[in-house]
C-alpha positions in Angstrom: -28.6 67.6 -23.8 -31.9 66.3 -25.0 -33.1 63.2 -23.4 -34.5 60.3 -25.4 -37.1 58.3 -23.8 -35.4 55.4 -22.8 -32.9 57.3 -20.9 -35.8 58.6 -19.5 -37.6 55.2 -18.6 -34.4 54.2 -17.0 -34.0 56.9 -15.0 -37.6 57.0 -13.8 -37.3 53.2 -12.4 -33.9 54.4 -10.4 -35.8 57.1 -9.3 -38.4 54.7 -7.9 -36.0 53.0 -6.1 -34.1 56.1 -4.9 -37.1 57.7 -3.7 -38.3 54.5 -1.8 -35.3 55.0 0.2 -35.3 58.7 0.8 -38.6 59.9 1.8 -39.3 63.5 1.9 -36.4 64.0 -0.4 -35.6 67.6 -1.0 -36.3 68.2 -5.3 -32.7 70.4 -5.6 -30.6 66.8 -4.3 -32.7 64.6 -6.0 -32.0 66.8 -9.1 -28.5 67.2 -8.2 -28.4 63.5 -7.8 -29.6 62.4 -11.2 -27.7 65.1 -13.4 -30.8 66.8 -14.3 -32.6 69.9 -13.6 -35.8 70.3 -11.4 -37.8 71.2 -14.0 -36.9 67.8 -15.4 -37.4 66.2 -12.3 -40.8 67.2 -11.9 -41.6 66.2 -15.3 -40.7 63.1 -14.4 -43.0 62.5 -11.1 -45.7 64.1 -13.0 -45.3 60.7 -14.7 -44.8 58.0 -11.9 -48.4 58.2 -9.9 -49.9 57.0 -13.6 -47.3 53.5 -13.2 -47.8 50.9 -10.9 -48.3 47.0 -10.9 -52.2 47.6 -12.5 -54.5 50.2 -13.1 -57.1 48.8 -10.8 -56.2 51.5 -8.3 -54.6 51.4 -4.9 -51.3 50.3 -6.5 -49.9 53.1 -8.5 -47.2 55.1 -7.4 -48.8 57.6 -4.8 -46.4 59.8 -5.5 -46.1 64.1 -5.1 -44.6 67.4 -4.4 -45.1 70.4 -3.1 -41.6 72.0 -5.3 -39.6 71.8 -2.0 -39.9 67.6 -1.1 -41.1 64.8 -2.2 -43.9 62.5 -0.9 -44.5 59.0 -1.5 -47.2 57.7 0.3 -47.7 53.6 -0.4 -44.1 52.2 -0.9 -45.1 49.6 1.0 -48.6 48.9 -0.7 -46.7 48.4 -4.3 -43.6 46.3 -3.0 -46.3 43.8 -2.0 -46.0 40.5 -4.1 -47.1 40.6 -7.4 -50.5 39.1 -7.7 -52.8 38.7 -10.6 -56.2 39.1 -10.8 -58.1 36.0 -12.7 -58.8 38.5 -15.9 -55.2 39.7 -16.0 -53.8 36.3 -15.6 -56.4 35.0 -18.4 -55.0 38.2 -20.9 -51.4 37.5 -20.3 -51.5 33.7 -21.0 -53.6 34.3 -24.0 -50.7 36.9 -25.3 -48.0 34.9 -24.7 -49.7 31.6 -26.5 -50.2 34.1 -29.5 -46.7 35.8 -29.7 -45.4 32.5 -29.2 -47.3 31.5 -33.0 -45.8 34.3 -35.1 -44.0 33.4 -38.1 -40.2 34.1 -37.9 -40.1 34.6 -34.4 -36.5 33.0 -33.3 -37.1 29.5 -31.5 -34.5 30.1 -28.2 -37.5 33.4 -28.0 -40.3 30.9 -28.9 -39.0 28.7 -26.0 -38.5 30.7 -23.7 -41.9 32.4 -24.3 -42.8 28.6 -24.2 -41.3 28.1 -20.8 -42.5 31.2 -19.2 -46.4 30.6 -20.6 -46.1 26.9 -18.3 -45.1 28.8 -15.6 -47.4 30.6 -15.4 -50.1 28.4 -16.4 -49.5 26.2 -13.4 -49.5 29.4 -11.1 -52.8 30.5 -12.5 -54.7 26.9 -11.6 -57.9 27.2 -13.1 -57.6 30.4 -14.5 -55.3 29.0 -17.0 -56.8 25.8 -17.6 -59.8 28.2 -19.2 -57.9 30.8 -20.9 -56.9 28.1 -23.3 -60.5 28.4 -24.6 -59.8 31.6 -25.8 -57.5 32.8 -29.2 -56.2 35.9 -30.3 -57.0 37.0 -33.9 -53.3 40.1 -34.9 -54.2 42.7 -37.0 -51.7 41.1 -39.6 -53.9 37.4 -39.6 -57.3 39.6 -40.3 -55.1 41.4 -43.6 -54.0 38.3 -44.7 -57.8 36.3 -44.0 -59.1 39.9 -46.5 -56.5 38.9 -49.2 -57.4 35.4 -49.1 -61.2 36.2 -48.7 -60.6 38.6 -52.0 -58.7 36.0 -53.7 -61.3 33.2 -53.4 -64.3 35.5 -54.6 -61.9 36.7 -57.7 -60.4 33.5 -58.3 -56.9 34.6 -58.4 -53.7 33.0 -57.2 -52.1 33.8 -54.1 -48.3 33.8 -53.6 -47.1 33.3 -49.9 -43.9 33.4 -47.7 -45.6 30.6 -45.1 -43.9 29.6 -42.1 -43.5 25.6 -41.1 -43.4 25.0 -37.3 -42.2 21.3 -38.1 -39.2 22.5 -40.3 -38.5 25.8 -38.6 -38.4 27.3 -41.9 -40.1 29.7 -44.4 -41.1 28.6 -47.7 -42.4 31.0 -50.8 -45.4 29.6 -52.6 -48.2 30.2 -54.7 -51.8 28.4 -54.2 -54.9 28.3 -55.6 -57.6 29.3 -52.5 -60.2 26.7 -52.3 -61.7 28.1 -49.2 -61.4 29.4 -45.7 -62.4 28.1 -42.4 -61.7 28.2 -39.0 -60.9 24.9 -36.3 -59.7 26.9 -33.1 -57.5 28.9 -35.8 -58.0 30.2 -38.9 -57.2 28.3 -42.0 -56.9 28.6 -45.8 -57.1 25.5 -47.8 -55.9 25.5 -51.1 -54.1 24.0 -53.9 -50.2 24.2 -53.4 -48.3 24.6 -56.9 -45.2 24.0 -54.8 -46.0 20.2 -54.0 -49.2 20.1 -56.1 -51.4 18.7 -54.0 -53.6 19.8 -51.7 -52.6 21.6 -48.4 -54.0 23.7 -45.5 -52.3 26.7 -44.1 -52.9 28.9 -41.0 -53.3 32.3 -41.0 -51.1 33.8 -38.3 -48.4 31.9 -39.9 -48.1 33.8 -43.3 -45.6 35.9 -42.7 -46.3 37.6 -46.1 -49.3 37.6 -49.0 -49.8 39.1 -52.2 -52.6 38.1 -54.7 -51.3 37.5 -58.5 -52.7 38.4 -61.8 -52.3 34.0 -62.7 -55.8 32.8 -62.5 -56.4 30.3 -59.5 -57.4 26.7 -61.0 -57.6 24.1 -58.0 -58.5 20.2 -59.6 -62.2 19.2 -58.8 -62.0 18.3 -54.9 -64.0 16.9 -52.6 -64.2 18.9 -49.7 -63.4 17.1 -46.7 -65.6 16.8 -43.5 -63.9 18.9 -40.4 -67.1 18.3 -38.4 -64.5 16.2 -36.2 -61.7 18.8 -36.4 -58.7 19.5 -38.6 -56.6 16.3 -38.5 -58.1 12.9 -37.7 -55.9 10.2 -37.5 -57.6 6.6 -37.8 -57.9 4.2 -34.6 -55.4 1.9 -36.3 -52.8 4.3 -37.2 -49.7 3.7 -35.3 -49.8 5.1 -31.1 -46.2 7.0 -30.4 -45.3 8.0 -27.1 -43.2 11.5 -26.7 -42.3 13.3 -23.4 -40.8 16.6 -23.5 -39.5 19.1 -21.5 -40.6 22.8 -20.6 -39.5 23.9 -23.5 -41.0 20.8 -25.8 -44.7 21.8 -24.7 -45.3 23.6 -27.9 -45.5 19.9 -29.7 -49.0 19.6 -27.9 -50.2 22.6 -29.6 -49.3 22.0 -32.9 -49.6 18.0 -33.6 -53.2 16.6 -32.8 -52.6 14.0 -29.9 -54.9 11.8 -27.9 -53.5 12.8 -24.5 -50.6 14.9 -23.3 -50.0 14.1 -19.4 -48.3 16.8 -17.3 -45.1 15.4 -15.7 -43.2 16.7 -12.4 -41.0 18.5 -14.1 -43.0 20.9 -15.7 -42.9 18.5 -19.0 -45.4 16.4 -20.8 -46.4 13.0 -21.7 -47.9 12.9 -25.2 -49.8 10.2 -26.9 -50.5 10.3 -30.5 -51.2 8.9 -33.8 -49.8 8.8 -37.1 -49.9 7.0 -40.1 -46.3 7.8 -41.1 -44.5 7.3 -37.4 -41.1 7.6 -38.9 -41.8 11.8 -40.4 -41.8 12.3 -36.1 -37.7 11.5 -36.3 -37.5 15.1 -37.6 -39.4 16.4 -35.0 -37.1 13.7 -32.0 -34.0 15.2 -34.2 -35.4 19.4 -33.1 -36.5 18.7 -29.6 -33.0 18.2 -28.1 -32.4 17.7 -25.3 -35.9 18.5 -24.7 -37.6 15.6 -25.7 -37.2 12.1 -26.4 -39.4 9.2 -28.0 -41.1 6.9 -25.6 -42.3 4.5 -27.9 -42.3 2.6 -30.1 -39.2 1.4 -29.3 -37.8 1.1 -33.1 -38.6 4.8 -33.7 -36.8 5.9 -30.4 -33.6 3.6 -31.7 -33.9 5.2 -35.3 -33.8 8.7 -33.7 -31.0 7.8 -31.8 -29.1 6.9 -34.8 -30.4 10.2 -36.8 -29.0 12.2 -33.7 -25.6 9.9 -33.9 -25.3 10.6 -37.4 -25.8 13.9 -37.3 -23.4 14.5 -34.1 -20.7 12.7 -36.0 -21.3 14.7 -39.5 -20.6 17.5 -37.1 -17.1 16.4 -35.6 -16.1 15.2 -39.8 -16.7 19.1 -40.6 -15.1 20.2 -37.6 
């Protein structure tokens, strides 16, 4: 019966543990064992000394035969702890950040990515402090920045399925490009048809582009200054307070704040400022139980009453 390969995958990590606990197995009982031939067998610890915790050697799978028994020489090496090394730790934090950006990426995933990213962030210490310096550009952000780039120089309109972290939703829409630019992410500005006005979008959250044969024709603009970064809220716009959980610490990265304090539970403490304090009840009303706003105190009340509502719109249906 022909094997696909994740029966195979799951029979080679049994095999691991089987063979940890048997050494100098005999092939014909391991083989016997596992329901398979030894021909199959040994095809399958021709794989194992090429898996291990990393490829920095020393901790693969030491693993061999001579067609009788089998030999496996650091067990005890690879059952160490799992540590990683500074680089790794700064690659997998810089991953998970960007997996956890996708468009249409289900939000119980994107908080648990969320949760596991803080995690390990506070294991990493400094590591992780500087890994948040870097960004990761997909392949599908670099088609999408051509299409745009293409768009701009032909003065065409775009049409775009664009996903909206602070309504969890994706929206179609076509725009005239005005330009492109980048502010720790990559961004399109551009004239929205949808709400006709201007609007900026990120890149890595189109989820899907394609240039139209409608002519693009933004109103005169001034172009604004980012010299001081994307969004820049005025000194006497209103300060609100919002602490979240573990899974809540994704608000940092997407809503400019002045200051997002790390609490004992793994949480944060974010300070920010907003002309429009009352468009952040949407955002109270998503968080959950993960979240809650501090102050001012008449926000926290009205989101209180907005959960309420909702709760009790809930039971009427029900």
């Amino acid at each position: 019966m022909a094997t696909n390969a994740i029966d195979q995958t799951r029979r080679m990590l049994s095999l691991v543990t089987y063979l940890r606990e048997r050494p100098g197995a005999h092939v014909q009982d391991v083989a016997r064992a596992f329901g398979i031939t030894e021909d199959e067998l040994i095809s399958d610890l021709d794989v194992l000394p090429m898996c291990g915790t990393s490829f920095r050697g020393g901790d693969l799978l030491d693993i061999d035969t001579d067609g009788d028994r089998i030999w496996w020489h650091n067990p005890d090496d690879v059952a160490e702890p799992l540590r990683l090394a500074a680089d790794e730790a700064t690659a997998l934090l810089v991953a998970a950040r960007a997996v956890a950006t996708l468009p249409g990426l289900r939000e119980s995933d994107r908080l648990a990515l969320v949760r596991a990213t803080a995690k390990l962030e506070t294991a990493a210490g400094e590591t992780g402090a500087a890994s948040s310096r870097l960004s990761v550009t997909f392949e599908s952000e670099g088609g999408v920045f051509a299409d745009v780039d293409r768009a701009i120089s032909e003065r065409r309109r775009l049409w775009l399925r664009y996903y909206s972290p602070a309504r969890d939703e994706l929206t179609e829409r076509e725009v005239d490009p005005i330009r492109l630019f980048a502010v720790g992410h990559t961004y399109m500005e551009g004239w929205c048809r949808l709400s006709e006005a201007r609007r900026t979008f990120r890149l890595d959250r189109v989820a899907e582009i394609r240039l139209l044969d409608a002519p693009a024709q933004p109103p005169e603009l001034e172009l604004r200054d980012l010299s001081e970064g994307l969004v820049q809220p005025a000194a006497e716009d209103p300060e609100v307070v919002i602490e979240v959980g573990t899974g809540g610490r994704w608000v940092a990265e997407y809503y400019p704040h002045d200051s997002a304090e790390e609490l004992p539970d793994g949480g944060l403490r974010i300070t920010l400022r907003t002309p429009d304090p009352a468009s952040l009840r949407r955002l109270a009303l998503r968080l959950g139980g993960e979240g809650r706003i501090v102050t001012p105190p008449e926000l926290a009340d009205s989101a209180r009453l907005a959960a309420r509502e909702a709760l009790a719109a809930y039971d009427d249906v029900l």
